[in-house]
N, C-alpha and C positions, 0 to 999 in steps of 0.2 A: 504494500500500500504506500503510496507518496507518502512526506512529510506535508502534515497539513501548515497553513497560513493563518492567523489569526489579527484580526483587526480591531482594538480598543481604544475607546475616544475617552478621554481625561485620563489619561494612563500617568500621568506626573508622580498623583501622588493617592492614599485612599484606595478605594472602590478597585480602579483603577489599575493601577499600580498592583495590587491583592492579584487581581485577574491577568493581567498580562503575567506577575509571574508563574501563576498557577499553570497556563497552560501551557508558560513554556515548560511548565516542568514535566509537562505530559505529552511534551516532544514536539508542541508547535514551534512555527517558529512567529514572530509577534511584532507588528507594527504596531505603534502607539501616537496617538493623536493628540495632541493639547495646546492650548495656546502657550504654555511656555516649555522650554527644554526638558528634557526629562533625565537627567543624569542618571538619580537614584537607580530609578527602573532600569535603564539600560545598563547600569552595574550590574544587575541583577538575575540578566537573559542574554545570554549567550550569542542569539542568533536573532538581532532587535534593530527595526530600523528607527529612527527616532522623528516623527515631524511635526514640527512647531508649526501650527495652522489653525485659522479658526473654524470651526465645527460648524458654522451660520454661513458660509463664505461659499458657496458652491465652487467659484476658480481654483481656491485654497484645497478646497475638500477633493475634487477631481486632480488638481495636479501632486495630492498628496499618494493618493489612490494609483496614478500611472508612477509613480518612485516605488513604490512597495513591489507592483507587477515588474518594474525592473529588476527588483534585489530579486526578489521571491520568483516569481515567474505564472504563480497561481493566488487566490485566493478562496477560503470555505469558510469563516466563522467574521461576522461582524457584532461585537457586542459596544450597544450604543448606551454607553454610559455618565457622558459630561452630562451635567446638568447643573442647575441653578434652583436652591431652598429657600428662599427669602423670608421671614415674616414681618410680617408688618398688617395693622388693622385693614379689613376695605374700604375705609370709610377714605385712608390715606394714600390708596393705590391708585396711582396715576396711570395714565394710559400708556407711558413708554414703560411703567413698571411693568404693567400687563405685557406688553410687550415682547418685552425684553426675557420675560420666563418664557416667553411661548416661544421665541425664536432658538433660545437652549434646550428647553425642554421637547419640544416639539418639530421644529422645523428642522433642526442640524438631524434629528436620526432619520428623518425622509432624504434630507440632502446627499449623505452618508450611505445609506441603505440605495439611495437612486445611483449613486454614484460606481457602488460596489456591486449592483446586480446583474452590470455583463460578463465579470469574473466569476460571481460565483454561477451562472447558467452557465458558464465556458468548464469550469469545472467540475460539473450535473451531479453535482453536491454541494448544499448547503446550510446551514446555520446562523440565524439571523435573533441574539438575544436581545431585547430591550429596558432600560431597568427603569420597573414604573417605582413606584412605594405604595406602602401599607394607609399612607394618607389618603388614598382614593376612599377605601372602606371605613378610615375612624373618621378624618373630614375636619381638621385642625381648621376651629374659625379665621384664625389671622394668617392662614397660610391659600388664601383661595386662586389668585392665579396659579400655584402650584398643584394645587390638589386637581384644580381644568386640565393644567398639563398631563400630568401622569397620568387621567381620564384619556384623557385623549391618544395617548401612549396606549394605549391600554386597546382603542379603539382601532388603532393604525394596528396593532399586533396581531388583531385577528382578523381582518380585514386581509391584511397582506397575506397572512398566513391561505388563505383559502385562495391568492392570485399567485402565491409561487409554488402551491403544493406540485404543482404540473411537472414542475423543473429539479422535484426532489430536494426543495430547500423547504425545512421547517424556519418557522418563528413564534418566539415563543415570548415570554417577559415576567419577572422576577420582581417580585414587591416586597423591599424589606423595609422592616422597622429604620427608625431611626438611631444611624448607623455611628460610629463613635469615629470620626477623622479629623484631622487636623480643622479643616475648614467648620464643620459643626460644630466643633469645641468654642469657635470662635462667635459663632452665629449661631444657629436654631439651638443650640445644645447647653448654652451660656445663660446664666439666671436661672436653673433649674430649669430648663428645656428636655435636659436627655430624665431625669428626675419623674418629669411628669409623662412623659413617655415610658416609659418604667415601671409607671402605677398601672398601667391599663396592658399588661403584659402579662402571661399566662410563666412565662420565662420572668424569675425578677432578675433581670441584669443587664445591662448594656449593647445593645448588637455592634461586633466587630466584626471589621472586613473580611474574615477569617472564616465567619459565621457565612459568609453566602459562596464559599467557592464549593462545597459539595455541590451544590445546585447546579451553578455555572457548569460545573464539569460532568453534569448530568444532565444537564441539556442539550450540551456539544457532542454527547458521543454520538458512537457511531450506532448501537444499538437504541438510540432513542428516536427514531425516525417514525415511530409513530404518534409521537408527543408534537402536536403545533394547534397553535391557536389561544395555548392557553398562558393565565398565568398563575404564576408559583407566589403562594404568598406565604415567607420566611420572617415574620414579624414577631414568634414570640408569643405569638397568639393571643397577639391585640384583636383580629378581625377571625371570623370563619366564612369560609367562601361554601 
């Protein structure tokens, strides 16, 4: 069997970074997508191309896309994971705030996914993760362009999945709890954020990035080809699906 390719957007650091190395470890080899450098990660993978690019940028996103088929020559797994968690009341949500979640949350894994779906039909296998959250099911008040996003995520994941099943690529999408990363700690997780998320958890303890590579890697295999459409909610058992 080839060496599969694997493509991860926010790979810097977090989520991200968890996932690119996981699957190098399971012998992918792993392009990683972010808007800044990615050193750590690429310490960390062997066989890693690195591109600084932004994820909303279609030129950016496609010409990131033709460097990877140079190095690599193929691709089969795209897991779209940059996003944006903001809170903030609705009452104080401007319209570029709206925006500006939808264009991360939403518009970069279409860009991404459109970008990457002549390779993975060229390689008549594929894998297409999307990582929504557990917010869609509890529905955090001060988080509502987010929680539309990851709806929407959510929407596009089974949608596409029933337009690529033809081509042998599933798509699937993974909704965790609120996840303990550098950038949360700083934001949603800060003032007793990760705390009250915590209360409402069947699990009492923190979700780490560590916490959702079972899944990732049970999604990508090879023997889960009959798993698409759906998604995996790894929360802790905040929500039941």
């Amino acid at each position: 069997m080839e060496t599969r390719t694997a493509l991860v957007t926010g790979a810097a650091q977090g989520l991200g970074q968890e996932f690119a190395v996981a699957l190098a470890g399971r012998g992918y080899r792993v392009a990683g997508l972010d808007l800044v450098p990615q050193r750590q990660t690429a310490g960390k993978v062997l066989d890693y191309v690195e591109l600084v690019a932004d994820a909303t940028d279609e030129e950016q996103v496609r010409a990131g896309l033709e460097r990877v088929i140079d190095q690599f020559g193929t691709l089969h797994v795209v897991v779209n994971n940059a996003g944006l968690y903001p809170a903030k009341p609705f009452e104080e949500t401007t319209l570029e705030d709206w925006r500006r979640v939808m264009r991360v949350n939403l518009e970069a894994p279409f860009l991404v996914t459109s970008a990457a779906l002549p390779y993975l039909k060229a390689a008549g296998w594929g894998r297409v993760v999307n990582i929504a959250s557990a917010a869609v099911f509890t529905a955090p008040p001060a988080m509502v362009p987010y929680v539309t996003s990851k709806a929407g995520l959510i929407g596009f994941t089974r949608a596409l999945a029933v337009a690529l099943g033809p081509y042998g690529i599933t798509v699937n999408a993974i909704a965790p709890s609120m996840v303990r990363t550098a950038t949360a700690e700083r934001t949603v997780g800060a003032d007793g954020g990760f705390e009250a998320v915590r209360a409402g958890q069947i699990v009492a303890r923190t979700q780490q990035p560590s916490d959702l590579v079972s899944t990732l890697l049970y999604v990508v295999d090879e023997g889960s080809g009959f798993l698409t459409g759906q998604t995996l909610n790894v929360s802790g058992g905040s929500a039941f699906l």
